[in-house]
C-alpha positions in Angstrom: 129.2 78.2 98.7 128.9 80.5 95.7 125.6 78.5 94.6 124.4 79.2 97.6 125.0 83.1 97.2 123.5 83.5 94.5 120.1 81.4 95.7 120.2 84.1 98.5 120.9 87.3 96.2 117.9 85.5 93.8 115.6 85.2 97.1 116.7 89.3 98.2 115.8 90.3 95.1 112.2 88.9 95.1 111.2 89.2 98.6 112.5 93.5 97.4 109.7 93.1 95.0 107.2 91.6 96.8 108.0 94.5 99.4 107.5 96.8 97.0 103.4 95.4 96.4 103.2 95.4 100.0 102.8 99.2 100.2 98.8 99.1 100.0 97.9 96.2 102.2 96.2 96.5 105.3 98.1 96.4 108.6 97.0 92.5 109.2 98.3 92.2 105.8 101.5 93.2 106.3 102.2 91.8 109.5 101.7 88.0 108.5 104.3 89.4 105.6 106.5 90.5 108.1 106.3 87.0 110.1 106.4 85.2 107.1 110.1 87.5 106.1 111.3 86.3 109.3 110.6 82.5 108.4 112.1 82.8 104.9 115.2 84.2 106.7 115.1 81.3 109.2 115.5 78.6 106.3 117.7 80.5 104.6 120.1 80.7 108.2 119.6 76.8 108.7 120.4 76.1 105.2 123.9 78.3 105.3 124.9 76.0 108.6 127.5 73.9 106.7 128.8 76.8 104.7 129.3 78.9 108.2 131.4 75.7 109.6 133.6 75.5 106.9 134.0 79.7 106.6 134.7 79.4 110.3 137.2 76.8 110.1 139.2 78.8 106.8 138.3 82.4 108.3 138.2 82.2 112.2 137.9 85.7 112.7 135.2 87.2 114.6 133.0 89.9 112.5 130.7 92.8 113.7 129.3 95.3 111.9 127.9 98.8 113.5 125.2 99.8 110.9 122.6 102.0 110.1 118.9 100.5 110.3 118.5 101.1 106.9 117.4 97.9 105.3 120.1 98.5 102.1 123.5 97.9 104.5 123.2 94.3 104.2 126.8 93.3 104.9 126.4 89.9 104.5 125.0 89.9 100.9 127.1 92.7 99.8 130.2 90.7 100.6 128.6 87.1 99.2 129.5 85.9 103.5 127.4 83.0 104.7 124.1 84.1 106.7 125.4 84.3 110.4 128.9 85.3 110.5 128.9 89.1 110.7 127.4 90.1 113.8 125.4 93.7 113.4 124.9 96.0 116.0 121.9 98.5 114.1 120.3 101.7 115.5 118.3 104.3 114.5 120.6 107.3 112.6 123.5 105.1 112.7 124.4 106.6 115.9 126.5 104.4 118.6 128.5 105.9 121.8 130.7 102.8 123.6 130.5 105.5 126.5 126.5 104.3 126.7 126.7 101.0 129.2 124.9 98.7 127.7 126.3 98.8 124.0 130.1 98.6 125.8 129.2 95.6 127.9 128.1 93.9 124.8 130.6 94.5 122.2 133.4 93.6 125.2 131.0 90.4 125.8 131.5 90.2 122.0 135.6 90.3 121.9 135.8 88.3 124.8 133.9 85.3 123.0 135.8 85.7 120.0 139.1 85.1 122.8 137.5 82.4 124.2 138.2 80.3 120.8 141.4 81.7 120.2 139.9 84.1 117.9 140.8 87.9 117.0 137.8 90.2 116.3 137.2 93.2 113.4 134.7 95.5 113.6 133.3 97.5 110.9 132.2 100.8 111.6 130.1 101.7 108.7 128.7 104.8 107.2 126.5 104.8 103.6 125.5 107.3 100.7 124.2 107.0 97.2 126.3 108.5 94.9 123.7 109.5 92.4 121.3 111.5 94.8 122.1 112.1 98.2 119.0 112.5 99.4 119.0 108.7 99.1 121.8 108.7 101.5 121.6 108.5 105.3 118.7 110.5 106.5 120.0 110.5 110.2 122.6 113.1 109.0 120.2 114.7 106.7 121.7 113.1 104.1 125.0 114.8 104.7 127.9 112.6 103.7 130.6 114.8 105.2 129.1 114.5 108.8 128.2 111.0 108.5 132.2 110.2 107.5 133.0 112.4 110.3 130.5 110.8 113.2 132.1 107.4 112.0 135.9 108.6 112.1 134.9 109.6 115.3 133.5 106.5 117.1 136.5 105.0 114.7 139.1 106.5 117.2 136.3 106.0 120.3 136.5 102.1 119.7 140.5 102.1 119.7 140.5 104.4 123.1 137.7 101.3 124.0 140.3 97.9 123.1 143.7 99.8 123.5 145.1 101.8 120.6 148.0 99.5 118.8 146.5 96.3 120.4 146.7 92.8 118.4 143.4 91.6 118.9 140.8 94.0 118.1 140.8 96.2 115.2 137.9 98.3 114.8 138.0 99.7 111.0 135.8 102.5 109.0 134.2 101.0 105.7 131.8 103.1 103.9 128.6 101.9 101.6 127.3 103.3 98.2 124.1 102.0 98.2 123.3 102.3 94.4 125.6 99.2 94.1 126.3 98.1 97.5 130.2 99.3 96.8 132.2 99.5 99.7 134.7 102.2 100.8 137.9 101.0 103.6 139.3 104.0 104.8 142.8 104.0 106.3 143.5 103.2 109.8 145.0 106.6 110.0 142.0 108.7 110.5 144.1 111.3 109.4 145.3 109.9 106.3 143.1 110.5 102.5 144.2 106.8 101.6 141.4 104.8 101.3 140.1 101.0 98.9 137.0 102.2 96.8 135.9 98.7 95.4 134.1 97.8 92.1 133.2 95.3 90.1 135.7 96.0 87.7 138.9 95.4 90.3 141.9 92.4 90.0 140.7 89.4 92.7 144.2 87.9 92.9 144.8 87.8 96.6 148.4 89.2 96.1 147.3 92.2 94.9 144.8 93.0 97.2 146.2 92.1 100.1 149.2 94.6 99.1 146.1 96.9 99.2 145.5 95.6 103.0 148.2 96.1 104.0 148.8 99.6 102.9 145.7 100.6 104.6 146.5 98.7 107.8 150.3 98.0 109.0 149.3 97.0 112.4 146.6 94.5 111.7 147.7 90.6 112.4 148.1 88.9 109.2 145.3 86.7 109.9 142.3 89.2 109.9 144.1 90.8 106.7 143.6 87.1 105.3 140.3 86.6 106.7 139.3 90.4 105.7 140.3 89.9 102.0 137.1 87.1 101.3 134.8 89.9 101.8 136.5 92.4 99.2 136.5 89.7 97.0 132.9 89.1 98.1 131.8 92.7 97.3 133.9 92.8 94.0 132.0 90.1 92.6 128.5 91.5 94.1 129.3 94.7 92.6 129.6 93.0 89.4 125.8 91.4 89.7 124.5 94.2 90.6 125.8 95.8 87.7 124.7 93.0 85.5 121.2 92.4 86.9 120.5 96.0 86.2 119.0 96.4 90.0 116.1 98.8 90.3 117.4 101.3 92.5 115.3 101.7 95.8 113.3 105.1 96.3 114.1 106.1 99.8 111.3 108.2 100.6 110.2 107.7 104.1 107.1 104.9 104.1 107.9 102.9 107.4 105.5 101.6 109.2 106.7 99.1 112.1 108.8 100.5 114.8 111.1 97.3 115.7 112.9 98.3 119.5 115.4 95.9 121.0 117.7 93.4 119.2 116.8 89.9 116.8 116.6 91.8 114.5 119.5 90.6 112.0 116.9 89.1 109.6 114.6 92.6 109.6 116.7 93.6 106.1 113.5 95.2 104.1 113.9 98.9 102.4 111.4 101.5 103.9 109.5 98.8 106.7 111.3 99.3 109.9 112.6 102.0 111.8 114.8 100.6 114.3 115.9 101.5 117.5 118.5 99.5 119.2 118.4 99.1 123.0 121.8 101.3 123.6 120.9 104.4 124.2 120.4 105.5 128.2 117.7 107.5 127.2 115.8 105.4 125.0 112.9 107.9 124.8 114.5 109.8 122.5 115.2 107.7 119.6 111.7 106.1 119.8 109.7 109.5 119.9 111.8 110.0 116.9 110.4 107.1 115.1 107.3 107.5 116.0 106.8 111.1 114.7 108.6 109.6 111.3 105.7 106.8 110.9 102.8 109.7 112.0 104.3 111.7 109.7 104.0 109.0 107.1 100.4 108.0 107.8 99.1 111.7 107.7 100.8 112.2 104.1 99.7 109.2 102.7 103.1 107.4 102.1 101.2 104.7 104.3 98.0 103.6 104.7 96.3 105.4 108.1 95.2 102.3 109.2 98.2 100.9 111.5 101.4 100.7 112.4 103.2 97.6 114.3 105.7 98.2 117.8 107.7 95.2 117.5 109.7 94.6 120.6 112.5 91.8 120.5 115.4 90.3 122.2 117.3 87.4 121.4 118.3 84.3 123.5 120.7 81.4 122.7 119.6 79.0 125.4 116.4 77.2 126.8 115.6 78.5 130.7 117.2 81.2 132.7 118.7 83.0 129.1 114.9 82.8 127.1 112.9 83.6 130.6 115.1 87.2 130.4 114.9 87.7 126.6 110.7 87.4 127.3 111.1 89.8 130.2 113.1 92.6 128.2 110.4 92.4 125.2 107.2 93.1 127.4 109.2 95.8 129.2 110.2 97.5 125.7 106.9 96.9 124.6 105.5 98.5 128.0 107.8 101.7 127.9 107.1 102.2 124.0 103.3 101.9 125.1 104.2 104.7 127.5 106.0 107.0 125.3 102.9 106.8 123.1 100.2 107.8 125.3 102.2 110.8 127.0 103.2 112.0 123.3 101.2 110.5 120.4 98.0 110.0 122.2 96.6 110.4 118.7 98.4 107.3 117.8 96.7 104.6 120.0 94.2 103.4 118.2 96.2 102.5 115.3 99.0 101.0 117.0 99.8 96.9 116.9 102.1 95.9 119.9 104.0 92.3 118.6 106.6 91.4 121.4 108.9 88.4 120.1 111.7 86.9 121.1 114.4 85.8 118.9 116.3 82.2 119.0 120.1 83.3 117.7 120.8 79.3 116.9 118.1 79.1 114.2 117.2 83.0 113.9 113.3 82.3 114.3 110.9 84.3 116.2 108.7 83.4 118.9 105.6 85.6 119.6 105.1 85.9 123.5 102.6 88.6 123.3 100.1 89.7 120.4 97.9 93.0 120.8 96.8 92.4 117.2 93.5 94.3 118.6 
């Protein structure tokens, strides 16, 4: 398994680059980049198959991550975890509300899986800053750490009201992300409390030691997420410590987006300043998607981007043949149709250069499909 971490951290760190020399392509250009981001990922996924049965069969707790849609919080590869075993729920801001019906159905849909195969669940509730310039932290709280830490805290305590505070099968948790060196931050599961695991690459691995760090952080968690949670702060120990080593170029955050992915699939989307994201939670989708949209007009008319086009990439995944793919290709074309709308009622201006791509996504191999292509 660690080979095959560090084949995956190699192929991150040139498909960064060749990001990077994608900022002056046309829009065709970069879409067949895009596609061809989304087959490298799919190989990548089907390769990691025998590493994610053996994980699941040492570590059979189920993982979700509720992230940002910035492309930096890559879980997986900060914590060295196979491809496919953290689940991530991403959205525009970072913003999530279980009180919103769709994103509640499908995290309790998620637990009651994880049940199903006798398995408890953790969630990871994540916030993420840079802490040497802030303004490369999270720009959907104006690159304010404080409120990002307390929006997080805050659906923290929303998720045990959700699962039943004190219960022994779900345990929602508050990690943060520095993003200069993919660190990560565990906050207490006392919301109240100032005791929290700052990781780095300099830390002790033994297992003794940090799981007596575990469990100061968490006295009610069952003993076998504590042992499943300790691989990934091992993980990110030892990432830290590439990172360090590799000297990583460290990723200018100004705004140069220029697809605007809406639905879900999207797991393999992990590329610095491409996509804004907007995951299909919200009841009043409108709002995050006019949002994006005046981030990428904004973009074109400064000259971050190139004027000539932006994509709309719709997506939603499916895990079986039939009834289950027929409804992922229904929910695309109607997110492609509403986003469509939004645009001619407020970016009229816009309509022209727009590229609708709907998509679906298969979740067994992680490959997309195209179902519709405006590429006109």
């Amino acid at each position: 398994m660690v080979y095959f971490i560090k084949v995956i951290i190699k192929h991150i760190k040139n498909k960064n680059q060749k990001n990077m020399n994608m900022r002056d392509k046309s829009i065709n250009e970069k879409v067949q980049w895009l596609l061809n981001v989304n087959k490298e990922h799919a190989d990548l996924f089907k390769n990691a198959r025998m590493d994610r049965q053996l994980y699941r069969v040492n570590h059979p707790t189920e993982f979700c991550a509720l992230k940002c849609m910035d492309g930096r919080i890559n879980i997986s590869l900060a914590t060295n975890t196979p491809l496919g075993i953290i689940r991530p729920y991403r959205n525009i801001g970072g913003y999530f509300d279980l009180g919103w019906p769709y994103l509640g159905e499908e995290l309790q849909k998620w637990v009651e899986y994880g049940i199903s195969k006798g398995r408890k669940s953790l969630i990871l509730i994540t916030y993420h800053y840079s802490a040497g310039d802030k303004h490369r932290g999270c720009a959907g709280f104006n690159h304010d750490l404080e409120s990002a830490i307390a929006f997080t805290l805050k659906f923290h305590q929303q998720c045990r009201r959700f699962f039943g505070e004190n219960n022994k099968v779900v345990f929602p948790i508050v990690v943060g992300l520095e993003t200069d060196t993919d660190a990560l931050i565990f906050h207490s599961q006392d919301p109240s409390s100032e005791n929290k695991l700052v990781l780095s690459g300099s830390m002790n691995t033994d297992p003794k030691f940090l799981l007596n760090l575990i469990d100061d952080l968490y006295l009610d968690m069952d003993m076998t997420v504590k042992n499943d949670l300790l691989p990934l702060i091992q993980g990110n120990i030892a990432h830290i410590k590439e990172i360090k080593i590799s000297n990583r170029e460290i990723i200018d955050m100004k705004h140069r987006e220029w697809v605007l992915a809406v639905g879900r699939g999207f797991d393999w989307l992990h590329e610095p300043n491409t996509a804004l994201i907007v995951g299909p939670y919200s009841p009043d989708l409108s709002v995050p998607i006019t949002k994006a949209l005046s981030i990428i007009s904004d973009n074109m008319n400064s000259g971050r981007i190139l004027s000539d086009g932006f994509l709309v990439l719709t997506s939603a995944p499916f895990k079986q043949t039939g009834i289950d793919e027929n409804r992922a290709i229904e929910k695309a074309n109607f997110l492609r149709t509403y986003v469509r709308k939004i645009i001619e009622e407020k970016f009229p201006e816009l309509l022209g250069k727009v590229k609708f791509l709907a998509v679906t996504v298969d979740e067994n191999t992680r490959r997309l499909k195209q179902i519709s292509d405006e590429m006109n």
